[in-house]
C-alpha positions, 0 to 999 in steps of 0.5 A: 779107472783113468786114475788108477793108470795116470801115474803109470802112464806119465812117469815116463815125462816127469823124469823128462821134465825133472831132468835129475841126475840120478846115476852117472857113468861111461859107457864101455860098449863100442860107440856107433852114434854122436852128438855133434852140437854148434851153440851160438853165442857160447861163453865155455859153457858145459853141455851135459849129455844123459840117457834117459832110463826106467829108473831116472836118468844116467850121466852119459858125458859132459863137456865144455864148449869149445872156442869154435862153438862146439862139443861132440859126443859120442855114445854106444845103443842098441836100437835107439836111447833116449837122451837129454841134452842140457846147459844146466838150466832147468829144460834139456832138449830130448833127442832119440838117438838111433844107432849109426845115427850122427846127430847134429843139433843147432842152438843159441845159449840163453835159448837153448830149447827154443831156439834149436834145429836138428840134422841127422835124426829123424826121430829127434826132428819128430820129438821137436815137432811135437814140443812145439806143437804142445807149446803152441797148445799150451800158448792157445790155452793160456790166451784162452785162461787170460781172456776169461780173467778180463771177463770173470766179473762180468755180468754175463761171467756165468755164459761167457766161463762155458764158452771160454771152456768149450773153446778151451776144450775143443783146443786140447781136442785138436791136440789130441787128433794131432796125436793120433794123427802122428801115431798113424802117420809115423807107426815105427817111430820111437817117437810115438812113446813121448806122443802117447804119455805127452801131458797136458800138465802134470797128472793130465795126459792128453791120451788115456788109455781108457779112452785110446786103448786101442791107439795104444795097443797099436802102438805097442805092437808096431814098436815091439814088431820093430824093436823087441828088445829095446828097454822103453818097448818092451816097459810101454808094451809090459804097461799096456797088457797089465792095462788090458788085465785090469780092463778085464778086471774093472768090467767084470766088477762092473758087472758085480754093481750093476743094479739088482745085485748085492752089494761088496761087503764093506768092513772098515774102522770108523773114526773112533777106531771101531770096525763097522760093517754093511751088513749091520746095515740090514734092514736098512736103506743104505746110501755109500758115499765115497768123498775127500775133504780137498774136493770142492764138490764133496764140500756141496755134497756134505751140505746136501747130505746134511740136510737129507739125512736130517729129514730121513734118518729116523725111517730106517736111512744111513749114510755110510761115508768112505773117506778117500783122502790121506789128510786126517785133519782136514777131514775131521775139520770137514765133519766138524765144521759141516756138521756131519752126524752119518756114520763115518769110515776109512777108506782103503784101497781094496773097497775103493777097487771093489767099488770101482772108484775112480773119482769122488765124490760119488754115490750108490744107494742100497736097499734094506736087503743090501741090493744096489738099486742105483749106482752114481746116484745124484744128490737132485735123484736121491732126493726125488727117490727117497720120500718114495722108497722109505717106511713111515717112521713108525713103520721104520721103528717097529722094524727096527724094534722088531730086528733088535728082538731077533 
């Protein structure tokens, strides 16, 4: 359920990362807040000053470089805002600007979000500690990706890649108690949104809140009881609730899978435009099997399946497989070039949900009365329970003459 939230969750820090001017104007509220900033080595040039929005980020001021070094700027918030002070290039520094707060910011041209020190802000001071601490991760983990490119064509290569994992792993480990940490430590701090959607990379964040829901919650209590109105809060908490509707959801669904009960309904086009359902399938041991052709482990499972389905398709054996990418030529390709004679369907979101796909390739078994009698099932446990559940293929095609006839 991870994924269903990941883009949520992060689109917070791409606006971060991309930095795009997406509006621009003034503000006309009274000003109760500046940005004093002294850049070593400056040439003249212009610095530019943008709040960060729900929707992309707003031009608040731009000004060049006076000859003593330095521009002011002086804005109006609420509570706090979230700003972006950038020279043009491609990285701005994030600075949370509180109201009454006069904000000064120490930097050198050429290494503008490197080399930079903060006064007067103690939640900017917050927001710098935890971009070096993740600079300082991603340093570890680049070592880490670098030594195991010298040994990958070693002869130990297999042994050595899952100790550079785990090392690898208890690194992102230790970055994520960092962060848990933070948030205890700092429970009323506006920095505690960039902590709790801070990413590994894009589409990995190192909190989750199927795994951290509650560190969540915490956090969306402690800043709406501090801030109620502020615009971030209230988006961070509205985000958290509809997560904990979805959680209610996604186990009540769990429930409806468990093993024993009929499997959801399925009606979905194939690839030659004509609607199939699971219900056609009575009578029949019915394996569903949600994959995408841009998945390396789908490429294993439609060999393995191959072979499988070869061997047991004629003692009352389907495959129903659901297609969950969006890239049509690549999975035709896929069916061609693997061979792949199952029954074949587009997926969509509603079967995804009802199944509680989360990611793929992945697995549940049916009996001949549409019961699931295994979720996640593995290709190693599918093949060790077939030969054992399946008819006989002349019990198979008499059944099936038998079902024709009703």
């Amino acid at each position: 359920m991870n994924s269903l939230y990941i883009r949520q969750s992060v689109r917070f820090l791409i606006i971060i990362a991309i930095a795009g001017i997406f509006g621009c104007g003034r503000e006309s509220e009274p000003k109760n807040a500046s940005v004093r900033v002294k850049v070593r080595n400056s040439g003249g040039e212009t610095l530019y000053l943008e709040k960060i929005t729900l929707d992309g980020t707003l031009l608040l001021d731009s000004a060049r470089i006076n000859k003593q070094g330095e521009v002011r700027f002086e804005i109006h918030t609420d509570d706090f805002d979230f700003l972006l002070l950038g020279d043009g290039g491609p990285e701005s520094i994030l600075l949370v600007v509180a109201k009454d707060e006069e904000v000064e910011v120490f930097t050198t041209q050429g290494h503008f979000t490197e080399e930079y020190t903060l006064r007067g802000s103690p939640g900017s001071a917050l927001l710098r500690d935890l971009e070096m601490k993740k600079r300082k991760t991603l340093s570890r983990l680049d070592s880490i990706g670098q030594a195991w490119m010298q040994e990958r064509y070693s002869d130990d290569n297999m042994e050595k890649k899952i100790l550079f994992d785990s090392i690898a792993e208890e690194v992102i480990e230790n970055h994520r108690r960092f962060l848990r940490n933070f948030t205890d430590k700092y429970p009323e701090s506006p920095a505690l949104i960039i902590a709790a959607y801070q990413v590994l990379r894009a589409g990995q964040p190192f909190l989750t809140y199927e795994s951290d829901y509650d560190l969540f919650l915490s956090i969306s209590e402690s800043l709406h009881s501090a801030f109620p109105d502020n615009t971030h809060v209230r988006d961070f908490r509205r985000r958290t609730l509809e997560y904990k509707e979805e959680l209610t959801a996604f186990r009540e669904r769990e429930e409806l899978l468990q093993p024993g009960r009929v499997a959801p309904e399925i009606s979905l086009f194939d690839i030659r435009g004509e609607r199939r359902s699971l219900a056609s399938y009575e009578g029949k041991f019915v394996l569903i099997y949600f994959w995408d052709a841009r998945k390396q482990e789908s490429w294993e499972f439609n060999r393995q399946l191959a072979g499988l389905y070869q061997k047991y398709r004629y003692r009352s054996f389907e495959i129903l497989g659901i297609y969950t990418g969006d890239d049509k030529q690549l999975y035709y390709n896929a069916i061609r070039v693997d061979g792949l004679p199952w029954v074949h369907l587009f997926g969509n979101s509603v079967v995804e949900k009802q199944y509680n796909v989360t990611k793929v390739p992945v697995m549940l078994l049916v009996d001949r009365e549409g019961k699931i009698i295994q979720r996640n099932i593995t290709i190693e446990e599918l093949a060790g329970k077939l030969p054992y559940i399946l008819p006989t293929p002349r019990v198979a095609q008499d059944t099936a003459v038998a079902n024709r006839n009703q």
